[in-house]
C-alpha positions as CSV (number, residue, x, y, z in Angstrom):
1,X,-7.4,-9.4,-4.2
2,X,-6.8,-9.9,-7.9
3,X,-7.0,-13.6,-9.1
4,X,-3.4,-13.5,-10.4
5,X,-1.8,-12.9,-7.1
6,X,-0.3,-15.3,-5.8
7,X,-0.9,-15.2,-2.5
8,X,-4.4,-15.1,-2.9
9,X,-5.1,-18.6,-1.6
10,X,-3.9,-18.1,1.6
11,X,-4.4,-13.9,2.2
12,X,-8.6,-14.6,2.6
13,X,-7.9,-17.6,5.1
14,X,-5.5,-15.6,7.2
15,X,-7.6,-12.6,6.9
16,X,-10.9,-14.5,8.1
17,X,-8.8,-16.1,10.5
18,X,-7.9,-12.6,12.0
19,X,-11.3,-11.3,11.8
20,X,-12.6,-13.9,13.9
21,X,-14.6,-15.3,10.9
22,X,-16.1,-12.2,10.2
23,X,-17.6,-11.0,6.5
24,X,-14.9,-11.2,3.7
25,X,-16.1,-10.6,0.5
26,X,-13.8,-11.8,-2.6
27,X,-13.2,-9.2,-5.3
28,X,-10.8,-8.8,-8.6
29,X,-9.6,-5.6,-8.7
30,X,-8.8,-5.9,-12.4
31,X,-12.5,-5.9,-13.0
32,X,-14.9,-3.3,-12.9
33,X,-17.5,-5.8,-12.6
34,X,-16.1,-7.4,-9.6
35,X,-15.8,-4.5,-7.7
36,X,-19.0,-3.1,-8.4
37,X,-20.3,-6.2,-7.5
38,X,-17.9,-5.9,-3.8
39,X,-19.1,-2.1,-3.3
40,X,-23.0,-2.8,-3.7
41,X,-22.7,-5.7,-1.2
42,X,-20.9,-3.5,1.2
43,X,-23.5,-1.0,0.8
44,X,-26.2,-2.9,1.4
45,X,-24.5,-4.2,4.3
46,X,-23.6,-1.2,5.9
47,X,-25.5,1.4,4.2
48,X,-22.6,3.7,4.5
49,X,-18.5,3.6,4.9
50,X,-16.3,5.5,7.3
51,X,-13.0,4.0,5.9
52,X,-11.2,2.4,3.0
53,X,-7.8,0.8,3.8
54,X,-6.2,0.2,0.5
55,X,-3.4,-2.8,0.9
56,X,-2.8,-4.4,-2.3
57,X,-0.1,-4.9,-4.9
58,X,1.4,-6.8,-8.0
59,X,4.1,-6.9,-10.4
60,X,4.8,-10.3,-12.6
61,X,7.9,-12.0,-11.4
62,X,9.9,-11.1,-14.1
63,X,10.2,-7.1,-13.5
64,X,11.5,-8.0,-9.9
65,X,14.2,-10.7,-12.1
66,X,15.5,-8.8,-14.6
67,X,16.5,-5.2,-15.2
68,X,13.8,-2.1,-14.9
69,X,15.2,-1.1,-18.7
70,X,14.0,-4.7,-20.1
71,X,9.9,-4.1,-18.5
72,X,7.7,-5.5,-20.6
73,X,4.7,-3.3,-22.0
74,X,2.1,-5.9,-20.6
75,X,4.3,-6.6,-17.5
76,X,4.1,-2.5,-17.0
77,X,0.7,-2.4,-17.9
78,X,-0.7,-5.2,-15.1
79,X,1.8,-3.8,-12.1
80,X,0.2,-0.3,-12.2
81,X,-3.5,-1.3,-12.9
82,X,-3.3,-3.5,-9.7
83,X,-1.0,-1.8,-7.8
84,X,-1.8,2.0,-8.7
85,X,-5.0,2.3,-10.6
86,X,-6.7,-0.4,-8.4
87,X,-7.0,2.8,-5.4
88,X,-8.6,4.7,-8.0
89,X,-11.1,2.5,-9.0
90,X,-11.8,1.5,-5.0
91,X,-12.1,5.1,-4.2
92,X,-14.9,5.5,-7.3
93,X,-17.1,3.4,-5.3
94,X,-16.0,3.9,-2.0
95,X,-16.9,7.7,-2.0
96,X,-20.6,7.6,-2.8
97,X,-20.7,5.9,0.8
98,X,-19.2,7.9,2.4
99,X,-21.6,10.5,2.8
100,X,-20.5,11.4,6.7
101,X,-17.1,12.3,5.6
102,X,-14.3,9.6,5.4
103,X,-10.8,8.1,5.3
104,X,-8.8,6.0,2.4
105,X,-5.7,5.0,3.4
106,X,-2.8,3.0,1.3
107,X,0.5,1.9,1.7
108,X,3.6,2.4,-0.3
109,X,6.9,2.1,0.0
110,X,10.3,4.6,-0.5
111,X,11.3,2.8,-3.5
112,X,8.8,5.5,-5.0
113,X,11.2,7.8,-4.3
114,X,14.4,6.3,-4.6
115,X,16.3,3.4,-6.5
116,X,16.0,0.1,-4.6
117,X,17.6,-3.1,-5.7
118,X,15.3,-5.5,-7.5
119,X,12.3,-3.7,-6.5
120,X,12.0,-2.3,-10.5
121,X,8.7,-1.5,-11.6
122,X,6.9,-2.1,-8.2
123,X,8.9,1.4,-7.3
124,X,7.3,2.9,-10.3
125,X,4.0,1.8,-9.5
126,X,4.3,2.8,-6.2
127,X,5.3,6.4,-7.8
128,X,1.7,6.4,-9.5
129,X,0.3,5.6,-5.8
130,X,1.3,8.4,-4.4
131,X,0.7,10.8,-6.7
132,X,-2.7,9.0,-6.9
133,X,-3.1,9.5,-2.8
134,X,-2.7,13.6,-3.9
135,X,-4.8,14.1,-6.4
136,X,-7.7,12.1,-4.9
137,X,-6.8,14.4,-2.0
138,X,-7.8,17.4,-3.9
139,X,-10.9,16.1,-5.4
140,X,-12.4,14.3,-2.5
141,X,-11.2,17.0,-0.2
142,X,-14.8,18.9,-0.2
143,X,-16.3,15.8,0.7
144,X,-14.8,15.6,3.8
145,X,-13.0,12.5,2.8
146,X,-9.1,12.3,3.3
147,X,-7.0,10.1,1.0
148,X,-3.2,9.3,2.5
149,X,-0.5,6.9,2.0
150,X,1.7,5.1,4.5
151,X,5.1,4.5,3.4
152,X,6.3,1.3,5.8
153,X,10.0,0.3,6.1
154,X,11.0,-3.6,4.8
155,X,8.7,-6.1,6.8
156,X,8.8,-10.1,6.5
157,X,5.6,-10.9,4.4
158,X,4.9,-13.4,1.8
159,X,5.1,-10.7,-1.1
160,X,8.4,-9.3,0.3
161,X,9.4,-13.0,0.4
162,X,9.9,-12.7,-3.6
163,X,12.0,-10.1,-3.6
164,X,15.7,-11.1,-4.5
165,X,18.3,-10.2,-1.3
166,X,15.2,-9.1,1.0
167,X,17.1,-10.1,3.7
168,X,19.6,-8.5,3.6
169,X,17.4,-4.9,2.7
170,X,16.3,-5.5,6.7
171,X,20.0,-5.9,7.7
172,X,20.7,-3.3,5.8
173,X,17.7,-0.9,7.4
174,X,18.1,-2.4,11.0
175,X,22.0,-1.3,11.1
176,X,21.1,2.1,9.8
177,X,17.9,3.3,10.6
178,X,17.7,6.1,13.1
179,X,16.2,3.4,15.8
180,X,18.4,1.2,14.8
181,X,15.9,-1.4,14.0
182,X,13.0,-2.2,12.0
183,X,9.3,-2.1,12.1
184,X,6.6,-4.3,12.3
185,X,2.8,-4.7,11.3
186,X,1.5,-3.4,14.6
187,X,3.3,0.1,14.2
188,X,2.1,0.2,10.7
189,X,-1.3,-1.1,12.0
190,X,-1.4,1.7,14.5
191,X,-0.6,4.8,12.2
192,X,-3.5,3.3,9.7
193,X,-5.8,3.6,12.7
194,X,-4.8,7.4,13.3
195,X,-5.0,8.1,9.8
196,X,-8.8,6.2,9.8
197,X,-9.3,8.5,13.0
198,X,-10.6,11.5,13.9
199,X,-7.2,12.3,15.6
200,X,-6.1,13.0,11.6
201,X,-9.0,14.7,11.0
202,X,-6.9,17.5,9.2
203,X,-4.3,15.2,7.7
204,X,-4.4,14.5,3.9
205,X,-3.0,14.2,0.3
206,X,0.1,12.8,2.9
207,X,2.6,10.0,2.9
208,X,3.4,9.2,6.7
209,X,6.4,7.3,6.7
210,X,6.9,4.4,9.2
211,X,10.2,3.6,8.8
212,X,12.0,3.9,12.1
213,X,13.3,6.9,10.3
214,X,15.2,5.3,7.5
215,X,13.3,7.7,5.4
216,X,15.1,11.1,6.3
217,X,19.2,9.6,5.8
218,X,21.0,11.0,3.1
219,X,24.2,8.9,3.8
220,X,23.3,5.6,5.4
221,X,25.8,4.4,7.0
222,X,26.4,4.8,10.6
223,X,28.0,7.5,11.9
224,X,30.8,5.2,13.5
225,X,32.2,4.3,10.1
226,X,32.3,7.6,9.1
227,X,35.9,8.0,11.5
């Protein structure tokens, strides 16, 4: 977790928390140092990686403030080093240990795709991602290793927590949504672990949407206010 996140105070307690105090290593990944640092400790602790699950991202408060036209160079600049460039630079060191074959896995979101409201350059960042998650695809492909993305639907976290009118963005996708609802961590949780799996084995350069099916409306509103 980079040392300008906010949320990195509490994210490692949580996390240790929920790994029954298990190993957690602390790494910026806005330094090359840091990580090489993180990726020699984790091979010397495991000798060799089956997975990578990539969760991170970060834009400075102001791109998710003011209008995508007024990003700042240094404000575009820091959102896709840590939230784009941050899976390339994991996946440098990840895949030298992986010398069985293995999984990276991310997560994005359909503002890559589409225009959602306040989200700014985090959706452009998130663009990079996946295009990232196919072109690491293609060149780890003969490794065995498989690179994919998950593209979750609007969930209560602390980072969504700054995003202006997130509340009403899970109205909004519980009223239209194919299941009518949202989704939560544990179905998002769950299609990481296939994608880790050897039930994906042949699954890769993908973005697996979990969405409740928000994802494949081209007019979302219900059908009941279309009489």
């Amino acid at each position: 977790m980079p040392a300008h996140e906010p949320a990195a105070a509490a994210g490692p307690r949580h996390a240790r928390q929920s790994l029954d105090d298990g190993p957690l290593h602390a790494a910026d990944v806005g330094d090359d140092g840091s990580l090489d640092r993180l990726f020699a400790t984790l091979g010397e602790r495991f000798g060799s990686l089956d997975y990578l699950v990539h969760s991170i991202a970060y834009a400075p408060a102001a791109t998710f403030e003011n209008r995508f036209v007024e990003t700042t160079r240094d404000d575009w600049k820091t959102a896709m080093d840590v939230s784009a460039y941050s899976l390339v630079a994991c996946a440098q060191r990840a895949a030298p240990l992986m010398t069985s074959g293995g999984s990276m896995v991310t997560l994005s979101y359909l503002a890559a795709e589409r225009v959602v409201p306040h989200y700014n350059m985090m959706g452009v960042a998130k663009a990079a991602l996946e295009a990232s998650v196919r072109y690491l695809a293609a060149d780890l492909g003969p490794q065995n290793i498989r690179v994919n993305a998950i593209s979750a639907g609007p969930i209560k976290t602390l980072s969504a927590s700054g995003i202006a009118g997130f509340r009403k963005m899970l109205h909004y996708v519980e009223e239209r949504a194919p299941l009518r609802r949202n989704v939560d961590q544990d179905e998002v949780g769950n299609a990481a672990l296939w994608l880790c799996s050897d039930l994906a084995s042949g699954v890769t350069g993908e973005v697996v949407y979990v969405d409740a099916g928000y994802n494949i409306l081209g007019m979302p509103e219900p059908p009941e206010r279309w009489e």
